[in-house]
C-alpha positions in Angstrom: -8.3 -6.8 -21.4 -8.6 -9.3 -18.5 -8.8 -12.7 -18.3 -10.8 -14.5 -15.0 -9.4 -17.9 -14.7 -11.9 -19.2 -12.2 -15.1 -18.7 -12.5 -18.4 -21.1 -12.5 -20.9 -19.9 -14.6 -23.2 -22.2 -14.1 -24.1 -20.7 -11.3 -23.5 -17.3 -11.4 -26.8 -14.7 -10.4 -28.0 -13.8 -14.3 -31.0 -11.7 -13.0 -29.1 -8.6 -13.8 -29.6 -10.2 -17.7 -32.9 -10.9 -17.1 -31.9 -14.3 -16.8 -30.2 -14.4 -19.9 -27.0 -16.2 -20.4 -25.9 -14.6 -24.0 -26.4 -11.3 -22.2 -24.4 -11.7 -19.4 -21.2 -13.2 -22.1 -22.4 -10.0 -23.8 -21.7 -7.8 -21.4 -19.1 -9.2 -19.5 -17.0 -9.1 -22.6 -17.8 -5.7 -23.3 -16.4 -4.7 -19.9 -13.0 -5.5 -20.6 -13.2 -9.4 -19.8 -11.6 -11.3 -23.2 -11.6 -14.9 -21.2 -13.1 -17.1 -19.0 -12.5 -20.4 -17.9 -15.4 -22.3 -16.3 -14.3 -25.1 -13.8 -15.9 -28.2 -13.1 -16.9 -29.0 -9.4 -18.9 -32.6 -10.0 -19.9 -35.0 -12.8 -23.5 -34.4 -12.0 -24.0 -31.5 -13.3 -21.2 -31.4 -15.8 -23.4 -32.1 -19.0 -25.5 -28.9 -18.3 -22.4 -27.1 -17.7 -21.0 -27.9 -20.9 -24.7 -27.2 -22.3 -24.4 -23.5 -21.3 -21.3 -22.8 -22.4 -20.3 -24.4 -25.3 -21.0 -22.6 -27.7 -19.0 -19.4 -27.0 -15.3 -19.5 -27.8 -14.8 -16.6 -25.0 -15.0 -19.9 -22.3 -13.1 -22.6 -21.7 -13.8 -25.3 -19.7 -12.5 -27.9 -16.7 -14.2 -31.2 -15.8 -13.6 -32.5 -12.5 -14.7 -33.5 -8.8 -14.5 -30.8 -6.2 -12.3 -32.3 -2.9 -15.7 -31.4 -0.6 -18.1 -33.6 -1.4 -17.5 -37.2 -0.5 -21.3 -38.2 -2.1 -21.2 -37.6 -6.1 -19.7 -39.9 -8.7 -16.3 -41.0 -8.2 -15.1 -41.2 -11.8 -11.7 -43.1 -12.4 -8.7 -41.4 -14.0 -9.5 -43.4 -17.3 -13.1 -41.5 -17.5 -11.7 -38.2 -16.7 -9.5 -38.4 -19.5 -12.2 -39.6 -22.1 -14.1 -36.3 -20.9 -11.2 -34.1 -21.2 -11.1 -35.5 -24.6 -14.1 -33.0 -25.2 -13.7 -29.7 -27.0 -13.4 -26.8 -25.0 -11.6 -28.7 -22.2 -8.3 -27.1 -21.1 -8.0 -28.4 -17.7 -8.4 -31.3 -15.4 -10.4 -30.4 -12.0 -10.9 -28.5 -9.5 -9.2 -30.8 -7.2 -7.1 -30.8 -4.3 -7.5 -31.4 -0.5 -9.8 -29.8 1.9 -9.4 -30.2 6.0 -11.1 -27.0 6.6 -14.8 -27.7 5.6 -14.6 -32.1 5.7 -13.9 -34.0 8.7 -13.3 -37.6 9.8 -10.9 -40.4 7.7 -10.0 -38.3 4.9 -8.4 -40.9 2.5 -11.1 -41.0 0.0 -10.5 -37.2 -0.5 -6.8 -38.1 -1.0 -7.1 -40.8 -3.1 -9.8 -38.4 -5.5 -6.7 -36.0 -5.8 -4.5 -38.6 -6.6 -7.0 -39.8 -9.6 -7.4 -36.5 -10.7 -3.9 -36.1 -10.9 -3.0 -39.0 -13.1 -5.9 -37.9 -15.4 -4.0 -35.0 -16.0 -1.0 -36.4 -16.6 -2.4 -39.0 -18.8 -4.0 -36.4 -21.1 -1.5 -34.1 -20.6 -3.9 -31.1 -19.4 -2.9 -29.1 -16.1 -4.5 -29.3 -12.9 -6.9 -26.6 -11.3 -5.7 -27.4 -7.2 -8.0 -26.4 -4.5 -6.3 -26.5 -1.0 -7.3 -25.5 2.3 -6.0 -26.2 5.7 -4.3 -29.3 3.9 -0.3 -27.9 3.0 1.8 -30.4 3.8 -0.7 -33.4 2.4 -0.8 -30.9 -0.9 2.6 -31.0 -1.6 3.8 -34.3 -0.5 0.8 -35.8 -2.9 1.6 -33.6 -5.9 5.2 -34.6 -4.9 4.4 -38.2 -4.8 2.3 -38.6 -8.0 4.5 -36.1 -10.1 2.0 -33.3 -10.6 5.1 -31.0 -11.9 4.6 -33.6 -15.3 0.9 -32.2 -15.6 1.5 -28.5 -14.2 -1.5 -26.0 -13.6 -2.8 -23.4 -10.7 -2.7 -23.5 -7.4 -5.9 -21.7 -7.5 -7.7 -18.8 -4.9 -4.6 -19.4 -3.2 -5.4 -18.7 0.5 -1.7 -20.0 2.0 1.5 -18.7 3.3 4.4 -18.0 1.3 7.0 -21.7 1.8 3.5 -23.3 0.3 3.4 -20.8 -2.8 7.4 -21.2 -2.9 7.2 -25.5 -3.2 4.2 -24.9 -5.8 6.1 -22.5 -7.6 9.4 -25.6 -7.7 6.9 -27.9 -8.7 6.0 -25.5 -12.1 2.7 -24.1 -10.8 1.0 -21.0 -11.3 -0.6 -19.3 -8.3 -3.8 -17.9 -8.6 -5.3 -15.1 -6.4 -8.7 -14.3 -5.9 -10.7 -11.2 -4.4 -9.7 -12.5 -1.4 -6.3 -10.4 -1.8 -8.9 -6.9 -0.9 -10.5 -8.5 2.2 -9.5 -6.3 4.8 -8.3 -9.3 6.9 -5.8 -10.9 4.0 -3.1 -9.0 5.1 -0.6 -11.9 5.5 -1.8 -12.9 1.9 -1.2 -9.9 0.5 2.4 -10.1 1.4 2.9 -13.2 -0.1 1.3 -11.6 -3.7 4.1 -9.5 -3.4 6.4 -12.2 -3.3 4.9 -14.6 -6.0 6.9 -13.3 -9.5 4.3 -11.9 -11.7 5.1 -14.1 -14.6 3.8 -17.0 -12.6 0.5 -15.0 -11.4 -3.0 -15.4 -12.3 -6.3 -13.8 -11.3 -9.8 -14.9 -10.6 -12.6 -14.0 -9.3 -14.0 -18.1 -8.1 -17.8 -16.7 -9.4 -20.5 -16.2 -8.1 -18.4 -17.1 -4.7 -15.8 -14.5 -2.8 -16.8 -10.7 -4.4 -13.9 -8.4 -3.7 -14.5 -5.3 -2.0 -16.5 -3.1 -2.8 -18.8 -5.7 -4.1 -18.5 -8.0 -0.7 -21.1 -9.9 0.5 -23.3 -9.7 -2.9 -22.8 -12.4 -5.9 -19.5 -12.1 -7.4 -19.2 -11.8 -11.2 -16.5 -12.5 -13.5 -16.1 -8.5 -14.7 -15.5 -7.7 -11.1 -11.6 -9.4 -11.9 -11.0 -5.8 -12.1 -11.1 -5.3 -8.4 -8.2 -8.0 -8.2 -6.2 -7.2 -10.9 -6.1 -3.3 -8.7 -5.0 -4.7 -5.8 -2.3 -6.8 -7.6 -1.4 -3.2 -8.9 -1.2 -1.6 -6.2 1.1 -4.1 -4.3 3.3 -4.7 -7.2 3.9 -1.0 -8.0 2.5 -1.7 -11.4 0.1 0.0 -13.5 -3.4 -2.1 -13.7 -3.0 -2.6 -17.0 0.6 -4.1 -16.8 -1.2 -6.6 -14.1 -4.3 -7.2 -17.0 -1.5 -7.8 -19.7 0.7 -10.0 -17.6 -2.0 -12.2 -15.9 -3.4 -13.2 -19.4 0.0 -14.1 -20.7 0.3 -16.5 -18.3 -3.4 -17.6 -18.7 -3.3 -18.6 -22.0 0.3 -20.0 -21.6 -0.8 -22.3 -18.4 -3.6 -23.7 -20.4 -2.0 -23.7 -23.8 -4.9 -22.1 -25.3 -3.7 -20.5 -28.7 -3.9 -16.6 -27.8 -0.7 -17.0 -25.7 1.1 -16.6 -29.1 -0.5 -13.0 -29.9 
């Protein structure tokens, strides 16, 4: 059994379940996906996030402010802990820094990543880190504001192997994505074989970034598969080692109760 631990399901395609959202847990589950964990990209939309979810134990839930968007709610670290106070919350963000797709004075993005991570540590919940084109800022922020207390993913990890290295010091898990089976990832796929596999986990970042040979088309949390594969196939390991191993950590990073059995 897999678990994908990035996904957003609030906006995932559901017209292959007729546009039914118990249909699509249904049969996600049923094809060999145990867990998923829903992450929070604004406060806007939050409430009918939670709506759609909460009522099946199968996903777990983030809430956060995406790094991208400098116009939605700016909530202080005191609000994002009275939300994570909410059941079904195992994780604060996503968060992070992102040079690649925002331009200009970058502080307020800095200063959101900051908040986010003293929410975390506040509530004791880990972090969900989104970087891009932002290493050194990353890790001299999560350095500064001592993100090791909080822990979490470095998630769809896109960076070279001395980034994964100082998240790895700083007690992170690194996340990778179907990005790993893009024909062009080639220098990421050497640094999966350098991450340890008790520090791995695997996503799929639904409905965005299908793996091959689902590329181009909305991605879906059953199509983990694919990832967990090419995590095989790199490692030397049987799939199912790679399914077994990956939810370990899961459930261990978010101290969610299955990591005991």
């Amino acid at each position: 059994m897999l678990v994908d631990s990035h996904c957003h399901l609030d906006r995932v395609d559901l017209k292959p379940y007729d546009n039914d959202f118990s249909r699509f847990v249904s049969q996600t589950l049923e094809s060999g996906v145990e867990h998923m964990l829903c992450v929070s990209i604004d406060l806007e939309s939050w409430p009918a996030m939670v709506s759609l979810i909460e009522d099946y134990p199968q996903i777990s839930m983030s809430v956060g402010v995406h790094p991208n968007d400098r116009d939605r709610h700016e909530p202080s670290a005191e609000e994002l802990i009275e939300l994570a106070g909410r059941s079904g919350v195992v994780a604060i963000g996503e968060t992070g820094l992102d040079y690649f797709r925002s331009d200009g004075p970058l502080d307020w993005q800095r200063e959101r990543f900051r908040t986010h991570i003293r929410a975390a540590i506040g509530c004791k919940m880990p972090l969900i880190v989104h970087t891009r084109a932002a290493r050194e800022d990353t890790i001299r922020i999560m350095r500064e504001e001592g993100a090791e207390t909080a822990g979490g993913v470095m998630h769809c990890f896109t960076e070279d192997w001395p980034m994964a290295s100082q998240a790895l010091d700083l007690g992170f898990y690194i996340s990778f994505s179907g990005i790993i089976t893009f024909k062009n990832a080639a220098d990421l796929r050497t640094v999966v074989e350098q991450v340890p596999m008790d520090r791995m986990l695997i996503e799929t970042d639904s409905p965005y970034l299908a793996p091959v040979p689902y590329r181009g088309k909305s991605n879906q949390p059953r199509y983990v598969n694919q990832v967990a594969e090419c995590v095989a196939q790199l490692k030397g390991m049987t799939q199912e080692a790679v399914a077994e191993q990956t939810k370990v950590n899961f459930y261990r990073c978010f101290a969610l109760a299955k990591a005991e059995g």
